[in-house]
VOGU-3710 file (C-alpha; in Angstrom, 3 decimals, decimal comma):
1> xxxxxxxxxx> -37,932/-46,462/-14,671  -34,644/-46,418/-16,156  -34,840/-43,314/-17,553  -36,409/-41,553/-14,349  -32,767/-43,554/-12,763  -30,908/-41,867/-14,726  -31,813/-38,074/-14,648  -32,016/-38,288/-10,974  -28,669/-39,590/-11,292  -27,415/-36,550/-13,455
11> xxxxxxxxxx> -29,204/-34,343/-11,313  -27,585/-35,660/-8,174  -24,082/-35,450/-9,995  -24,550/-32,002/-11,328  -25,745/-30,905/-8,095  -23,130/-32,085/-5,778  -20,582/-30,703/-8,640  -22,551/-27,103/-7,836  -21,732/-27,795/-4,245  -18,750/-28,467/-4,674
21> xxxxxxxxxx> -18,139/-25,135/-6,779  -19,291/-23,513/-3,927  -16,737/-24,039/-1,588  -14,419/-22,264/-3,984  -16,154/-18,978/-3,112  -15,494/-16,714/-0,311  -19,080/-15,444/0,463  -17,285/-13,410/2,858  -14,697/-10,847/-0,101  -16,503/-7,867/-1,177
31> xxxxxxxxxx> -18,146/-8,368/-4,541  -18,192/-4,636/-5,512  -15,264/-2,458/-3,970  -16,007/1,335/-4,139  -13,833/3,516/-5,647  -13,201/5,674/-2,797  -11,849/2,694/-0,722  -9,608/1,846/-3,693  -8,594/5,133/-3,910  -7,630/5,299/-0,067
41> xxxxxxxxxx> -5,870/1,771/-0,080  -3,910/3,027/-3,406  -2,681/6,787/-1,274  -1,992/5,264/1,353  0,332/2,174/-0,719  1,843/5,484/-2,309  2,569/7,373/0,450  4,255/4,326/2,251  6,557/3,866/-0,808  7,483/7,165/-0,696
51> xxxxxxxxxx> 8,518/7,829/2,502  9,499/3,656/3,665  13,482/3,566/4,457  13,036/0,061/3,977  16,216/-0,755/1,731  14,291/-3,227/-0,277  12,347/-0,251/-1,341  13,429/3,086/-1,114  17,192/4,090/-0,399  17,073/7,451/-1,263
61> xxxxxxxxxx> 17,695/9,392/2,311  20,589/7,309/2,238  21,570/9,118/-1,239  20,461/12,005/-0,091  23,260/11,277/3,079  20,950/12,108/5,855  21,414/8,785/6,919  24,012/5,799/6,846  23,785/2,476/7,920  25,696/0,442/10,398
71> xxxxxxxxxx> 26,166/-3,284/9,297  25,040/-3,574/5,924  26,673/-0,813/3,657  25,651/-1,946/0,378  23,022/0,872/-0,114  24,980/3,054/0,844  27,117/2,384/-1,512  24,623/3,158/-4,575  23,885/-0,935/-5,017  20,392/-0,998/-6,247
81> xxxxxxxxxx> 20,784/-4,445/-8,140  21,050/-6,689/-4,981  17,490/-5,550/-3,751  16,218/-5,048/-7,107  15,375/-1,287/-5,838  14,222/0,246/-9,076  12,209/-2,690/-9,519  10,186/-2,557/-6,346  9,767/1,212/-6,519  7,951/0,906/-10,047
91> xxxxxxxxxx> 6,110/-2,110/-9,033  4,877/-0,431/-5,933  4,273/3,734/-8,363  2,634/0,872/-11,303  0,523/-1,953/-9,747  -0,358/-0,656/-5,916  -0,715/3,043/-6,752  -1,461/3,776/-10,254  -3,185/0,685/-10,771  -5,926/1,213/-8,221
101> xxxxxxxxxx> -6,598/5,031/-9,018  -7,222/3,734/-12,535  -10,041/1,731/-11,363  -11,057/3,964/-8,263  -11,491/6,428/-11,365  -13,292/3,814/-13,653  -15,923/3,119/-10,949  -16,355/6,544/-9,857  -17,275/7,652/-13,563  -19,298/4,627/-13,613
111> xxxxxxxxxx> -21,638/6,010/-10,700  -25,259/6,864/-11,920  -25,979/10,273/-10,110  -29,857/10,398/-8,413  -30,234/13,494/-6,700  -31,335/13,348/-2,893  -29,691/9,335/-2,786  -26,260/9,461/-4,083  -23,427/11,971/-4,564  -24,420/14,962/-6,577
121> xxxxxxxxxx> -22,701/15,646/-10,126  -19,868/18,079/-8,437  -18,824/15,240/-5,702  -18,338/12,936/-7,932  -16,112/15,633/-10,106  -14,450/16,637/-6,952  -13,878/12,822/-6,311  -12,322/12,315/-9,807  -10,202/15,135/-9,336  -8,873/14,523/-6,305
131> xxxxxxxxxx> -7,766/11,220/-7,613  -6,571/12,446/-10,728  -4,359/14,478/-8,151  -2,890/11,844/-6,812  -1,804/10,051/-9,969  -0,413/12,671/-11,602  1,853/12,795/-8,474  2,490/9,012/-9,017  3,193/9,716/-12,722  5,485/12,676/-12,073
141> xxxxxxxxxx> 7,670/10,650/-9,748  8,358/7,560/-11,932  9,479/10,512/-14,622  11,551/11,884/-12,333  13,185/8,825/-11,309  13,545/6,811/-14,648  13,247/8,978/-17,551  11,108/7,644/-20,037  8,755/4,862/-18,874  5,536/3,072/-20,528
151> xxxxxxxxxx> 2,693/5,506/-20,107  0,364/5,708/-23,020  -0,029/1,877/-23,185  0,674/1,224/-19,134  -1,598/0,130/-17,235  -3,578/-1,847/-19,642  -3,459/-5,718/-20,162  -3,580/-5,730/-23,758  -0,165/-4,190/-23,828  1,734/-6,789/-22,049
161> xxxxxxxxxx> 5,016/-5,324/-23,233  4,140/-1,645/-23,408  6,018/1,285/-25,090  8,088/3,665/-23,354  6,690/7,251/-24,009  9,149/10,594/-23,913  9,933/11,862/-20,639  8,824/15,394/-21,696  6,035/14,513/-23,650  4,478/12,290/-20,718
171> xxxxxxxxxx> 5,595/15,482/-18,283  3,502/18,429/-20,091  0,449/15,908/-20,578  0,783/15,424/-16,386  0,821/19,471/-16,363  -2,130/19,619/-18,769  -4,072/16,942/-16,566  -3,676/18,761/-13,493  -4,894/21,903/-15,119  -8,135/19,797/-16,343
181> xxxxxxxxxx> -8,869/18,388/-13,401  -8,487/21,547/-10,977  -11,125/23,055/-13,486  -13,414/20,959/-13,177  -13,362/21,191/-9,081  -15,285/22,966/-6,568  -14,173/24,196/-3,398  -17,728/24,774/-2,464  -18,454/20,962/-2,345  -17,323/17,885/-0,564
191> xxxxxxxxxx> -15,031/15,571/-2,371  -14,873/11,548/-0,805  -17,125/10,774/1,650  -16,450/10,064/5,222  -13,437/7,735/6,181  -12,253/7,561/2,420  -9,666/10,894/2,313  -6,614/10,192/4,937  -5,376/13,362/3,981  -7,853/16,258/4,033
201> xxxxxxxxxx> -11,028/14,504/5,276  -14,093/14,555/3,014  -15,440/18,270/3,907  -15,813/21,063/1,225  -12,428/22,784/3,495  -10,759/19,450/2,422  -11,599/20,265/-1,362  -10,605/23,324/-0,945  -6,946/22,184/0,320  -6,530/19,416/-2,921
211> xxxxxxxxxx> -7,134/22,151/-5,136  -3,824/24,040/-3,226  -2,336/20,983/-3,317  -2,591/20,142/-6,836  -1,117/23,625/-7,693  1,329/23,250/-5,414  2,150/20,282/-7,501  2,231/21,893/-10,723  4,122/24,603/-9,249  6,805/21,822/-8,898
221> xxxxxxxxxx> 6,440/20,482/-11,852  7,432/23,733/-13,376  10,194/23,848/-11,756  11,159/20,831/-12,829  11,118/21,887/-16,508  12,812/25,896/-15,889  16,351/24,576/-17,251  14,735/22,920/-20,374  12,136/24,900/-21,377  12,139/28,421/-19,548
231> xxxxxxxxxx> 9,330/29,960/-21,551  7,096/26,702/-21,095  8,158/26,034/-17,260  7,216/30,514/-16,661  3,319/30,126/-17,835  2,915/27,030/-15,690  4,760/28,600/-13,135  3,048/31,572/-12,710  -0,365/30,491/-13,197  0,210/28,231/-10,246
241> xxxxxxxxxx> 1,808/30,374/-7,740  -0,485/32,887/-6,693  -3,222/29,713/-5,624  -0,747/27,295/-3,825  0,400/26,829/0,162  -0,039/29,133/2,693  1,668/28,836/5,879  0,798/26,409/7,621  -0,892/24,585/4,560  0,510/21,000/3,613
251> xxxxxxxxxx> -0,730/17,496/2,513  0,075/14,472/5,167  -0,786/11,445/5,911  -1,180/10,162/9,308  -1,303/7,108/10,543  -2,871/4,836/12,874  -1,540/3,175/15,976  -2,215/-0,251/14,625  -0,598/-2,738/12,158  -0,375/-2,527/9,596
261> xxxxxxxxxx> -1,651/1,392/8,951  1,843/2,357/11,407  4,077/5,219/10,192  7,012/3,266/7,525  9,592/4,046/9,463  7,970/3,090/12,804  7,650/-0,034/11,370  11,111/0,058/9,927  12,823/1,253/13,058  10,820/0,523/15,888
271> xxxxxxxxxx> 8,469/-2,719/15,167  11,430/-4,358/13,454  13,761/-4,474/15,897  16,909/-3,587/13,626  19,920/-1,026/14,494  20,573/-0,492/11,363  21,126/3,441/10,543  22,433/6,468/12,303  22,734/9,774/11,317  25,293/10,869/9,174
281> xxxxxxxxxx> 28,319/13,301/9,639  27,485/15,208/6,721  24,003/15,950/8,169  25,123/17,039/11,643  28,156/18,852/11,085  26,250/21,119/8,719  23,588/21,560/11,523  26,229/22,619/14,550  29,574/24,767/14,812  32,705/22,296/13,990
291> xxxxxxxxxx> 36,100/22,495/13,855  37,384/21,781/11,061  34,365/23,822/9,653  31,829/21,236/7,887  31,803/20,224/4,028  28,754/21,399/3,374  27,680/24,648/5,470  29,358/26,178/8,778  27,695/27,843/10,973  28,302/29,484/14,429
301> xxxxxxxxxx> 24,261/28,963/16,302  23,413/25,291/15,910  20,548/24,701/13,747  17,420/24,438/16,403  16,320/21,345/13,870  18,779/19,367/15,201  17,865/18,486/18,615  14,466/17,124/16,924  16,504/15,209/13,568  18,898/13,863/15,964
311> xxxxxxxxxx> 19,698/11,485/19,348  22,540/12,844/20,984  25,746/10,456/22,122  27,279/10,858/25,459  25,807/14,164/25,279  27,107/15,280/21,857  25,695/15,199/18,621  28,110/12,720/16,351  27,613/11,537/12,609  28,660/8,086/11,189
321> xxxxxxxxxx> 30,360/8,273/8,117  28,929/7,516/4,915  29,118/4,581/3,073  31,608/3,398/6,055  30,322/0,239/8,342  29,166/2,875/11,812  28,734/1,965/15,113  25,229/2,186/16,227  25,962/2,556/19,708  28,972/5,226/18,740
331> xxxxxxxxxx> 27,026/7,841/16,933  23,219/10,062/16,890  20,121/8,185/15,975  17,021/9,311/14,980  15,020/11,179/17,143  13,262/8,562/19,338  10,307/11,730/19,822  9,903/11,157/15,797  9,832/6,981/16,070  5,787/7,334/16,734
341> xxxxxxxxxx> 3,003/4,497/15,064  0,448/7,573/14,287  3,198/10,194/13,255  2,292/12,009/9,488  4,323/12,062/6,729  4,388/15,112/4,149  4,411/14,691/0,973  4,214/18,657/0,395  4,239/21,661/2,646  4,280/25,465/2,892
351> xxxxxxxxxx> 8,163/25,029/3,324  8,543/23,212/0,172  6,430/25,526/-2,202  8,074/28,491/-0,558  11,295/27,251/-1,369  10,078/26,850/-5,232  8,576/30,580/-5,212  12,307/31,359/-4,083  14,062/29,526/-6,805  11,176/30,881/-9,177
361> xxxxxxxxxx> 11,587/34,870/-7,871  15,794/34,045/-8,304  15,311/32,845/-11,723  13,031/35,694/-12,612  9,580/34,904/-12,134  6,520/36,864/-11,564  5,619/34,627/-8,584  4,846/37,775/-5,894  7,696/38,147/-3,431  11,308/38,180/-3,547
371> xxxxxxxxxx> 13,513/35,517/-3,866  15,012/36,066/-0,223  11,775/36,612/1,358  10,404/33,220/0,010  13,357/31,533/1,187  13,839/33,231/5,093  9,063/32,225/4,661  10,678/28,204/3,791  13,350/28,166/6,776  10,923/29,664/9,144
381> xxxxxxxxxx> 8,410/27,558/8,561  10,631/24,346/8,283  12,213/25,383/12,003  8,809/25,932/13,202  7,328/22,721/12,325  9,704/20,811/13,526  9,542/22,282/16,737  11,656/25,520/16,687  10,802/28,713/17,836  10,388/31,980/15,355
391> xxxxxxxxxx> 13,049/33,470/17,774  15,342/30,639/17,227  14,553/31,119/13,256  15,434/34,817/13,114  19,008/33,247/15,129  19,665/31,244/12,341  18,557/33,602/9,567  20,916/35,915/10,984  24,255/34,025/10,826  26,067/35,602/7,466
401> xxxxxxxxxx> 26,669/31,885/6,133  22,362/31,274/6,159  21,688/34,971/5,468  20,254/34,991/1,790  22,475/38,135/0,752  25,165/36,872/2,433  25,416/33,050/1,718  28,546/31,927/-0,383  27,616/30,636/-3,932  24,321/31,345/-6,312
411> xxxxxxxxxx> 20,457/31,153/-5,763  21,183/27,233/-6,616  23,501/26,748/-3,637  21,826/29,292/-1,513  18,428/27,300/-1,822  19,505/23,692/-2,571  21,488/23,648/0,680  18,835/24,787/2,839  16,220/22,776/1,078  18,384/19,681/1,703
421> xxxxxxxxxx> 18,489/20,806/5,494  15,026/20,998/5,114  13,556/17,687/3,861  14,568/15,459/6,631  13,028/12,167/6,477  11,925/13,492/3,072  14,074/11,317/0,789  12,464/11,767/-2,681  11,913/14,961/-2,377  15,542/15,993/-0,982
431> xxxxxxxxxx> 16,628/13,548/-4,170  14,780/15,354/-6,750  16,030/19,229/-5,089  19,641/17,886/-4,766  19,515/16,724/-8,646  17,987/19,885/-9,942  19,958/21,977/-8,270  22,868/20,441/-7,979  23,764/20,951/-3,831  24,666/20,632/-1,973
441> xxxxxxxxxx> 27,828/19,022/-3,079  27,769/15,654/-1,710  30,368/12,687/-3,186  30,318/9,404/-3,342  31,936/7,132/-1,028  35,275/6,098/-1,410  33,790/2,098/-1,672  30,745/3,287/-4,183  29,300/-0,044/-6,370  32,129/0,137/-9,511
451> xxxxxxxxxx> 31,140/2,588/-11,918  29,028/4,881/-9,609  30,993/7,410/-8,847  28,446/9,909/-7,676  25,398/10,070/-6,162  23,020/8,699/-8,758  20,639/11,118/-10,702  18,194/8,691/-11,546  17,149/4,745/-11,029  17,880/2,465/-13,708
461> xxxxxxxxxx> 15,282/0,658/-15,678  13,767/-2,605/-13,911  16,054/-5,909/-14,450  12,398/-7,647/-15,703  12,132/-5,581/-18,818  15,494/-6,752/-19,506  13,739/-9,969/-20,322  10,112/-9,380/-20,464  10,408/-5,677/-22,995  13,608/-6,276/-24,201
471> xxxxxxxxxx> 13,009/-4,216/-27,726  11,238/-1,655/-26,013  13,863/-1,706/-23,058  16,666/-1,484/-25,468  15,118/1,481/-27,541  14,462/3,470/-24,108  17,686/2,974/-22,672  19,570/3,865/-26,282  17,140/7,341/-26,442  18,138/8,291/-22,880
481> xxxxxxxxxx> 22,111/7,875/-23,495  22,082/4,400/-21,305  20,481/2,987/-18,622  23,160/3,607/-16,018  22,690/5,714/-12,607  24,604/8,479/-13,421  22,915/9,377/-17,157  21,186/12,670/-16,801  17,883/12,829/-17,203  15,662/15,821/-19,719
491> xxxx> 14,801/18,142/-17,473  18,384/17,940/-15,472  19,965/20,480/-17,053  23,364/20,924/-15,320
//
């Protein structure tokens, strides 16, 4: 009897302990996540990063001066130690993006293919090239913003203090991974299913659009390299051109008119209540006749972009001044029209690859085309999207300070000025065309952080591998020539 008092005892223990266990579980979390939805939730983390003015996150359309802030100047300024900036922006490219297209890749691959139930052998290749897509552009941004970063052992816990891999090395191996995974798709074929591609839908017309997109990508890319390695940067080049963009082509996001899928800078501007940027001189008197002429372009028709960009004041258009404390009430806003919950954001367009086959054709090229008829194809299209007409394009074209044969300076300042006018709301990408190029000229503020005396070419390393990777750290920073804003990075040539 003892005995028999004693197991049921146990039992009963064990048993409630099993119970108890229980209530530690959340029967109601998913206990297999597709890869698709991982791969949605990790574009459209991306995509928010990318385009967020949140100054916690992203400053760089106030580097790029198409906007200022009011109160707090500090970002302004070039201060991206307060906020921890650089930090947040890798986080965000490393753990949200790149993280969960590692693993919407691993399960994806995992998939057992049985025909007439699941996805057939191309999906699933579509699938994996779409995401494979996506990272690369993930991957080519960190480059472009850092330098060298950890690649080869990123993303993988074993390496909790990874190396940082060349900047060119890890560049050409993004090139090379594009190229592998547009072979391996069909435009024939769907790619994710329904519900699970924000940006081109699931249909065989939306594979067909990734595969444009990811040459339009390595048509940038090549770009990117045409200063360093001009013989390199021509065959990737070229073998991209004649299958990217076409007007009216471009890859978007749009969003939804519910938290918390609402455009970034809705939610920035609108949902959080803040006054806390205008638009700045630079920007506007570039856009409209002034007297004195402007710093940056004069012109005698006012752009037709600006009356979409731009609020007007006391019915004027008027710029706060950069890096200055502005009054919010004093000078333009951003166009409330463009302050929408569901409104896309591009993160590459028929404007922007034109203006690439321009700078390609000017450098000598065999892209198709002349360098002046890409570029008139890239303001065009940029007026017309944003609401202009093609009669108030050919206006603008026509003015001898916008005409391509007739613009002051080189192909650089010809095309980086416009491309800067261009890429509105577009920070990154007006960052990266402004640092290749090299204009327009913009300058620093007179009260710039100590030290930063221009506008910074690249971010600097995270404060956390200070302390957490401090050999590797060290060795990057030394191989780079120092981890300050202003040290050039490989493929910035001038």
């Amino acid at each position: 009897m003892k005995k028999i008092f004693i197991f049921l005892s146990f039992f009963i223990i064990f048993s409630a302990c099993s119970k108890l266990e229980d209530l530690n579980v959340n029967t109601k979390d998913f206990t297999v996540v597709p890869g698709e939805s991982l791969f949605n939730a990790a574009t459209r983390a991306l995509v928010n990063q990318m385009f967020t003015p949140n100054v916690n996150l992203n400053n760089t359309m106030l580097w790029v001066q198409h906007w200022t802030e009011t109160t707090y100047v500090n970002e302004s300024r070039y201060d991206m130690v307060t906020r921890k900036v650089p930090e947040n922006h890798q986080n965000a490219m490393y753990r949200t993006a790149l993280a969960n297209y590692k693993d919407a890749a691993r399960l994806i691959s995992a998939l057992t293919i049985v025909p007439g139930t699941t996805i057939s052998q191309q999906q699933k290749d579509n699938q994996l090239g779409i995401i494979e897509i996506m990272s690369v552009y993930a991957w080519s941004n960190l480059v472009e913003s850092f330098g060298d970063m950890p690649y080869s052992q990123a993303l993988d816990y074993k390496s909790p203090s990874p190396a940082y891999d060349d900047g060119l090395t890890i560049y050409k191996d993004l090139i090379a991974r594009v190229d592998a995974a547009l072979a391996k798709m069909d435009p024939a074929t769907a790619g994710m299913s329904s519900g699970y591609d924000n940006i081109y839908g699931g249909t065989a017309a939306g594979t067909a659009k990734w595969i444009k997109f990811g040459n339009s990508l390595k048509l940038r890319m090549g770009i990117m390299l045409a200063d360093l390695d001009p013989v390199y940067a021509k065959s990737v080049i070229e073998s991209a051109a004649p299958k990217v963009f076409a007007a009216g082509d471009k890859a978007a996001l749009t969003y939804l008119s519910a938290s918390p899928n609402q455009n970034p800078v809705y939610t920035e501007l609108v949902v959080s209540g803040r006054s806390d940027f205008v638009i700045t001189s630079n920007l506007i008197d570039a856009m409209q006749p002034t007297t004195p002429a402007g710093p940056i372009l004069t012109v005698t028709v006012t752009d037709p972009r600006l009356k979409f960009y731009a609020s007007t004041v006391d019915g004027a258009y008027k710029g706060g001044k950069q890096g200055s404390p502005n009054s919010y009430d004093a000078f333009s806003h951003v166009n409330p029209a463009l302050l929408t919950s569901t409104r896309e954001v591009v993160l590459m367009d028929y404007t922007e690859t034109e203006f690439l086959l321009a700078e390609a054709a000017a450098r000598g090229f065999d892209v198709g085309g002349t360098d002046e008829t890409h570029y008139n194809n890239a303001i065009t299209a940029s007026i017309t999207y944003w609401g202009g007409t093609p009669a108030e394009a050919s206006a603008y074209l026509a003015q001898p300070t916008v005409a391509y044969t007739t613009a002051a300076g080189t192909y650089r300042q010809k095309i980086g000025t416009q491309a800067w006018l261009a890429y509105f709301e577009r920070g990154m990408t007006a960052w990266t065309s402004f640092r290749r190029l090299d204009y327009p000229v913009l300058t620093a503020p007179a009260l710039h952080v100590e030290g930063i005396d221009k506008v910074p070419v690249r971010y600097t390393y995270a404060v956390s591998e200070q302390t957490l990777n401090n050999a590797n750290y060290t060795a990057a920073a030394a191989k780079i020539g120092g981890d300050t804003p202003l040290t050039k990075l490989f493929w910035d040539k001038f």
